[in-house]
The first five atom37 places (N, CA, C, CB, O) and aatype in JSON, in Angstrom:
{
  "aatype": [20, 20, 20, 20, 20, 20, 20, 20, 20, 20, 20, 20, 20, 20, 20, 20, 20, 20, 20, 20, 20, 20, 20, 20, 20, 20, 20, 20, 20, 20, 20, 20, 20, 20, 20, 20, 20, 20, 20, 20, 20, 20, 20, 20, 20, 20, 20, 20, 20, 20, 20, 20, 20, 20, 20, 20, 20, 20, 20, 20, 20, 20, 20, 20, 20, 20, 20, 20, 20, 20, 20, 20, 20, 20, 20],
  "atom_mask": [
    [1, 1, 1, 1, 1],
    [1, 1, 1, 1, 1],
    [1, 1, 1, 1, 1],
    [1, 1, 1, 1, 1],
    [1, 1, 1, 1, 1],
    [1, 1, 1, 1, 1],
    [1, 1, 1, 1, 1],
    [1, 1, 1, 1, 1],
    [1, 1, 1, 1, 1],
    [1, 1, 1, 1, 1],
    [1, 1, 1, 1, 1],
    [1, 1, 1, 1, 1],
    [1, 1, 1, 1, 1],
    [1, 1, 1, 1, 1],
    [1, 1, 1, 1, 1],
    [1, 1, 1, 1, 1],
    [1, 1, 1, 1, 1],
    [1, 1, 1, 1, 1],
    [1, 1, 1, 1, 1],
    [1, 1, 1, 1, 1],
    [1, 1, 1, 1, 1],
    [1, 1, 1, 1, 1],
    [1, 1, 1, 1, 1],
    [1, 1, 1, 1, 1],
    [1, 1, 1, 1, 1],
    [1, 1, 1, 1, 1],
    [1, 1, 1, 1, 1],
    [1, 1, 1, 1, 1],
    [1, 1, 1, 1, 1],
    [1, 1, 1, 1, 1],
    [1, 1, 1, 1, 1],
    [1, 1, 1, 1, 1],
    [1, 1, 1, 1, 1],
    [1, 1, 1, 1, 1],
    [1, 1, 1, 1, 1],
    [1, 1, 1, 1, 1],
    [1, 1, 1, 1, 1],
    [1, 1, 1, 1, 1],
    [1, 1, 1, 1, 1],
    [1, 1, 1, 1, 1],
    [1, 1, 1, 1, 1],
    [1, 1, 1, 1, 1],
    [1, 1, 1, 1, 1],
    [1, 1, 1, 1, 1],
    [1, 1, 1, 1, 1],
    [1, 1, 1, 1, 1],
    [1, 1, 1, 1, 1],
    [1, 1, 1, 1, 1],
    [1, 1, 1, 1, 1],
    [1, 1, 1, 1, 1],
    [1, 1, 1, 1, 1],
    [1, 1, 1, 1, 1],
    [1, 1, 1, 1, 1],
    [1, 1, 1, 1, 1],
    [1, 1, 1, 1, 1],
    [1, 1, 1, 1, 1],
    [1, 1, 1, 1, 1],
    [1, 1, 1, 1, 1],
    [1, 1, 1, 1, 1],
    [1, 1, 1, 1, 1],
    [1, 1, 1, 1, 1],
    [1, 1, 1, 1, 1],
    [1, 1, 1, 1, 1],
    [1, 1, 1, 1, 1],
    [1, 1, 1, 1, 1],
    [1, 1, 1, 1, 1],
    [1, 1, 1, 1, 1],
    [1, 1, 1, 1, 1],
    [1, 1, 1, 1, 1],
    [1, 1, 1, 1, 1],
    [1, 1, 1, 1, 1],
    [1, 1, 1, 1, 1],
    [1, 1, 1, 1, 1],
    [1, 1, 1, 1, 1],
    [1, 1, 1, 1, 1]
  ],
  "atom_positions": [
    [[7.85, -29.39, 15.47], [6.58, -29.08, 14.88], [6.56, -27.61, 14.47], [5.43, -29.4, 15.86], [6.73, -26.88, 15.45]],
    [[6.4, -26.92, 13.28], [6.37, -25.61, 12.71], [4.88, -25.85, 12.88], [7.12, -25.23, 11.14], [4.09, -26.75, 12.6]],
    [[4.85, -24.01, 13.76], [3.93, -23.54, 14.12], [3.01, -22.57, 12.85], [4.45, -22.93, 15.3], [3.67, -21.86, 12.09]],
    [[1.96, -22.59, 12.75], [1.19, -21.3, 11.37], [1.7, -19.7, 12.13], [-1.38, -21.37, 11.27], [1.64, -19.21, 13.25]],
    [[2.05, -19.42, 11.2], [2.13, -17.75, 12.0], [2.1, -16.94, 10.61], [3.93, -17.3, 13.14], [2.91, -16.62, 9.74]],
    [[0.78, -16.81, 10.87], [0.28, -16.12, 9.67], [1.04, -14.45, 9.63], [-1.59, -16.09, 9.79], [1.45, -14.0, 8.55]],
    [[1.16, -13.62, 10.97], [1.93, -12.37, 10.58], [2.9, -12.79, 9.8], [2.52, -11.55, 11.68], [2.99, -11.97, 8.89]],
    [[3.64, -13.61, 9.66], [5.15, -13.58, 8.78], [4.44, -13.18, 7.54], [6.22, -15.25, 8.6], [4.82, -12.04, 7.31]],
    [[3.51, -13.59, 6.52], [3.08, -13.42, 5.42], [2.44, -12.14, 4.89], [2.4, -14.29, 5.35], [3.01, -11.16, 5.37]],
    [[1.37, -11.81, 3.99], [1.05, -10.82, 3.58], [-0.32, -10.61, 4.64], [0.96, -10.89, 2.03], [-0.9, -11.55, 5.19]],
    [[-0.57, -9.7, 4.72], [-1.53, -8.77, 5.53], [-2.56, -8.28, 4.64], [-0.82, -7.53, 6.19], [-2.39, -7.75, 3.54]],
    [[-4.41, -8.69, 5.67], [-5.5, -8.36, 4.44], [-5.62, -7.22, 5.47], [-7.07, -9.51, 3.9], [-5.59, -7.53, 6.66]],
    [[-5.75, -5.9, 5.1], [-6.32, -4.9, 5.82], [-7.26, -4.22, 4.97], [-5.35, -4.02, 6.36], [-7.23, -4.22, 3.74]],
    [[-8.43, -3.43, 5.99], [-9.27, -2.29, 5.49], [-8.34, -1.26, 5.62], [-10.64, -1.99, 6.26], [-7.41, -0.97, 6.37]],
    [[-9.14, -0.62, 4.25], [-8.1, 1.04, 4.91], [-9.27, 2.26, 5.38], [-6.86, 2.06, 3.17], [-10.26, 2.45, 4.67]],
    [[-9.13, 2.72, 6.13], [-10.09, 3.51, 6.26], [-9.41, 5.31, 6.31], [-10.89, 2.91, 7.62], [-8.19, 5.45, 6.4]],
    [[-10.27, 6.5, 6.25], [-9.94, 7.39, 6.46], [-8.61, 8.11, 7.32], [-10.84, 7.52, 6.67], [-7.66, 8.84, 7.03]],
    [[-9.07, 7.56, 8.32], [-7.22, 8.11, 9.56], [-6.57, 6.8, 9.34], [-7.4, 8.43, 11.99], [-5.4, 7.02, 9.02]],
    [[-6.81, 5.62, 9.38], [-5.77, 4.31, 10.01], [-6.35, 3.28, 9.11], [-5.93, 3.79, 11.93], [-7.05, 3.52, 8.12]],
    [[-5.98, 2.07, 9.56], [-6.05, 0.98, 9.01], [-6.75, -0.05, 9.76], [-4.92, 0.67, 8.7], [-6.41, -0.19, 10.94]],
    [[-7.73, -0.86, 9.25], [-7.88, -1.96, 10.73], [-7.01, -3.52, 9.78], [-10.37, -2.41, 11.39], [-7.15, -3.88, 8.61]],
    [[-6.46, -3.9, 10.52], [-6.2, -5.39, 10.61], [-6.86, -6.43, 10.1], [-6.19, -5.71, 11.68], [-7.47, -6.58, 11.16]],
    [[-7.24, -7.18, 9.51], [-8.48, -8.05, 9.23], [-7.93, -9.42, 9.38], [-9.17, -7.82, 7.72], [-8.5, -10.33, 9.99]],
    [[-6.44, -9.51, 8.59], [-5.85, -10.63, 8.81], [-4.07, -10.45, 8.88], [-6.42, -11.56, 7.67], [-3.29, -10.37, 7.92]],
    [[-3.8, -10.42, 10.15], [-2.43, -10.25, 10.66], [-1.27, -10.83, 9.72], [-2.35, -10.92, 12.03], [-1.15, -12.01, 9.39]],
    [[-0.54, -9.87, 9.4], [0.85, -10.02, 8.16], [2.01, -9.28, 8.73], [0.52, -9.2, 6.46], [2.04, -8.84, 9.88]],
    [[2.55, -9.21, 8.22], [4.34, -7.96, 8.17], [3.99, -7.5, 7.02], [6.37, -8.71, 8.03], [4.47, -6.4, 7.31]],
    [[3.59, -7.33, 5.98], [3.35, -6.47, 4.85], [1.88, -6.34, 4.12], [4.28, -6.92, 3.89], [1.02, -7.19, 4.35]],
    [[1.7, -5.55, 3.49], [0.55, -5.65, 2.0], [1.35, -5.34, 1.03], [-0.87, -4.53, 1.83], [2.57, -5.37, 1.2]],
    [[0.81, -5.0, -0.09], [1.48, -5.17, -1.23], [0.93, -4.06, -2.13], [1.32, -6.59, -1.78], [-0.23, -4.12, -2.56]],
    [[1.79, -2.99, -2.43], [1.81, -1.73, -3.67], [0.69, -2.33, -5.04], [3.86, -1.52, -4.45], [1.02, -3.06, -5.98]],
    [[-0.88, -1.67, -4.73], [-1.63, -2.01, -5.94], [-0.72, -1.68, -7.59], [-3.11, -1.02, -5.77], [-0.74, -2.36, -8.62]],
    [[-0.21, -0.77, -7.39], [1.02, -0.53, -8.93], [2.03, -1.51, -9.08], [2.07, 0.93, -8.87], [2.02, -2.49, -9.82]],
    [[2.83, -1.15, -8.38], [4.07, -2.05, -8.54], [4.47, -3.68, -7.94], [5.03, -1.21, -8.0], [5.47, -4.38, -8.15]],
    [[3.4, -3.89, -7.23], [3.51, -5.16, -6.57], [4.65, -5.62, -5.4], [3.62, -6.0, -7.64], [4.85, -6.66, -4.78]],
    [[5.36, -4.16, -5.45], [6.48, -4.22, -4.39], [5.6, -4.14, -2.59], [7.7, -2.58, -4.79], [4.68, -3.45, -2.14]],
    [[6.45, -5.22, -2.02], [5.76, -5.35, -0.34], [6.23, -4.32, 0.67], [6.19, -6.85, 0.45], [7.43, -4.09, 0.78]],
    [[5.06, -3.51, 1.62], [5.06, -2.67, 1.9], [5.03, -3.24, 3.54], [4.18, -1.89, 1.17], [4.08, -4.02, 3.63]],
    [[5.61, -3.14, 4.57], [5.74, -3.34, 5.85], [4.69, -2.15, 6.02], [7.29, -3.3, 6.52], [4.43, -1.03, 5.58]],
    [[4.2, -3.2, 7.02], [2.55, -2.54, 7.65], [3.46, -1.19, 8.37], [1.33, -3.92, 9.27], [3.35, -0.07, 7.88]],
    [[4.17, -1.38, 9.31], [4.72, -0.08, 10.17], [5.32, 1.09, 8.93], [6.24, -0.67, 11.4], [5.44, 2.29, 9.21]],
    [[5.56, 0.7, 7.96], [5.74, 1.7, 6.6], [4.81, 2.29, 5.73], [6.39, 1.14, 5.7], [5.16, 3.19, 4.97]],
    [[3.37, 1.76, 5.76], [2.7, 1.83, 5.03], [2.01, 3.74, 5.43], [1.85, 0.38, 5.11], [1.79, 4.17, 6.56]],
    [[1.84, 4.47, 4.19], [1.61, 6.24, 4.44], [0.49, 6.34, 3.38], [3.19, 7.5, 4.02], [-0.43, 7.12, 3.62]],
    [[0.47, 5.62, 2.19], [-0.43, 5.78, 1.34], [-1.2, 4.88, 0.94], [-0.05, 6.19, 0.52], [-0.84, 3.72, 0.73]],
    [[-2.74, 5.48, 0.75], [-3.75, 4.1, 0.66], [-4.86, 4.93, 0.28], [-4.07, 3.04, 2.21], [-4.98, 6.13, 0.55]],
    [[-5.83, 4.11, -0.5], [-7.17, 4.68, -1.0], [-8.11, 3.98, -0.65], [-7.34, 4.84, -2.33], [-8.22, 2.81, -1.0]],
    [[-9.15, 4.76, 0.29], [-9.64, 4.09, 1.16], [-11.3, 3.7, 0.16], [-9.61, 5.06, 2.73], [-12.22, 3.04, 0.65]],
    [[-11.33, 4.27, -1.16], [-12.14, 4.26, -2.42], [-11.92, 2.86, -2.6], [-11.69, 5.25, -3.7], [-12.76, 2.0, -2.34]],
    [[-10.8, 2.66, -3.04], [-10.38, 1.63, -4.18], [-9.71, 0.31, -2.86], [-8.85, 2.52, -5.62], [-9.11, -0.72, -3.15]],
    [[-9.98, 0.7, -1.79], [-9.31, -0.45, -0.76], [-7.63, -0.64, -1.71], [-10.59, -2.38, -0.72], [-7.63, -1.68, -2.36]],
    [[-6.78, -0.11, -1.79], [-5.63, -0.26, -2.24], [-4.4, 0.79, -1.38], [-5.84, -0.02, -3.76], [-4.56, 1.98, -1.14]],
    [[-3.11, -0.11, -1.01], [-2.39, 0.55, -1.21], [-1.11, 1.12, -2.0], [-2.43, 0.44, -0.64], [-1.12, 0.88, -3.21]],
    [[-0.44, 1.55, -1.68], [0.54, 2.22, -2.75], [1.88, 2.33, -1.87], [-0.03, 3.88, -3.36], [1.82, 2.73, -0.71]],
    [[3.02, 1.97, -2.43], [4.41, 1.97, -1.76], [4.94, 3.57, -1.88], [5.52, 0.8, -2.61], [5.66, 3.97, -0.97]],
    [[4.56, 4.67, -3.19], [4.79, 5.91, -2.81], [3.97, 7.18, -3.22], [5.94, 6.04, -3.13], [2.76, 7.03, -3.07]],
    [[4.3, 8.24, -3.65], [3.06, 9.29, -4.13], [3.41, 9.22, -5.8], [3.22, 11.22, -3.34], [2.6, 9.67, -6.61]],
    [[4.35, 8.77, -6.12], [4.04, 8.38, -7.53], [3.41, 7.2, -7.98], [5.06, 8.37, -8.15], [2.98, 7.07, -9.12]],
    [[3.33, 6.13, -6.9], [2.5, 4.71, -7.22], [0.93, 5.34, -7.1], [2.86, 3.21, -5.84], [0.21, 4.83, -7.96]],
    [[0.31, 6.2, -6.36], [-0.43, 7.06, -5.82], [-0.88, 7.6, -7.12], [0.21, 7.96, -4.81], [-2.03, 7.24, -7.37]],
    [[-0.24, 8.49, -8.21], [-0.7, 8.85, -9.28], [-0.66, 8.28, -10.31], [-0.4, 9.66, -9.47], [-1.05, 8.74, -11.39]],
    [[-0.13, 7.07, -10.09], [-0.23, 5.99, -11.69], [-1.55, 5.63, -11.49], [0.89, 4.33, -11.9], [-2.39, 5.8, -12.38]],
    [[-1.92, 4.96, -10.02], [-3.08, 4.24, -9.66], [-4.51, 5.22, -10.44], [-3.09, 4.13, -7.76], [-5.43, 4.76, -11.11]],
    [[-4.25, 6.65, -10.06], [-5.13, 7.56, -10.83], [-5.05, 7.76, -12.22], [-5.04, 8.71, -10.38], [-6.15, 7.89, -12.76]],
    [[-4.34, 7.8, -12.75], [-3.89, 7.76, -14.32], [-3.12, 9.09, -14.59], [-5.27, 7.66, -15.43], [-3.02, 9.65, -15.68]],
    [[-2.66, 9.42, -13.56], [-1.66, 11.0, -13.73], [-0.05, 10.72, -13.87], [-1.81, 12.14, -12.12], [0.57, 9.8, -13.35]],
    [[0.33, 11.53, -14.5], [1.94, 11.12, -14.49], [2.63, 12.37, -13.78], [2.65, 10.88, -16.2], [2.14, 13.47, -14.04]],
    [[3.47, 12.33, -13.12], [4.07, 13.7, -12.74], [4.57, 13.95, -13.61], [4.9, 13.93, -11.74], [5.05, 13.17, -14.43]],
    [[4.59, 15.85, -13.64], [5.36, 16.65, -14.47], [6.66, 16.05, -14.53], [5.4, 18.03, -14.03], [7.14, 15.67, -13.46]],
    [[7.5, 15.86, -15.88], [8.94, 16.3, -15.26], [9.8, 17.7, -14.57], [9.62, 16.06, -16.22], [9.34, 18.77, -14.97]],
    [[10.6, 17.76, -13.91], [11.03, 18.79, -13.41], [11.67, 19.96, -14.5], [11.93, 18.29, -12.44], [11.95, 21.11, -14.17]],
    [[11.81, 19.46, -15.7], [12.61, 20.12, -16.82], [11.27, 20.43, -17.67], [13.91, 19.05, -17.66], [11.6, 20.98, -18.72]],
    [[10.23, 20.31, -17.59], [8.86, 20.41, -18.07], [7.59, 21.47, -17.46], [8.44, 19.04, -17.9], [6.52, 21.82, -17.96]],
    [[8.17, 21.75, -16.33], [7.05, 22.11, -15.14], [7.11, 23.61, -15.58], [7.5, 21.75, -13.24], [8.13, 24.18, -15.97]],
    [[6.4, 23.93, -15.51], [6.03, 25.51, -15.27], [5.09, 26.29, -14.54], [5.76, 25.96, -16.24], [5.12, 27.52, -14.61]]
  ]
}
């Protein structure tokens, strides 16, 4: 008999200011940009505005509409 074990799947969390609460137990959420899955114990970036998270600090500034400088561009 296969048991439901909902952690194996995706994870609904709040995000709040310091942490995260749990709402519905997963191993991942999922990068609002790129759609790439983010292991809850990995997860660093999140907007606690837009309830979204983000896999890095450039998924972080697409979500805003900023592009980073290039490094050959910057001044």
């Amino acid at each position: 008999m296969l048991m439901n074990k909902p952690e194996i799947g995706e994870a609904v969390v709040e995000y709040r200011d310091a942490n995260i609460r749990v709402v519905r137990p997963g191993r991942f959420v999922r990068c609002a940009v790129t759609g790439e899955s983010i292991p809850l114990d990995q997860l660093k970036y999140w907007s606690v505005e837009r309830q979204e998270a983000y896999s890095s600090p450039e998924a972080v500034l697409q979500s805003l509409g900023r592009r980073q400088p290039r490094a050959d561009t910057a001044r």
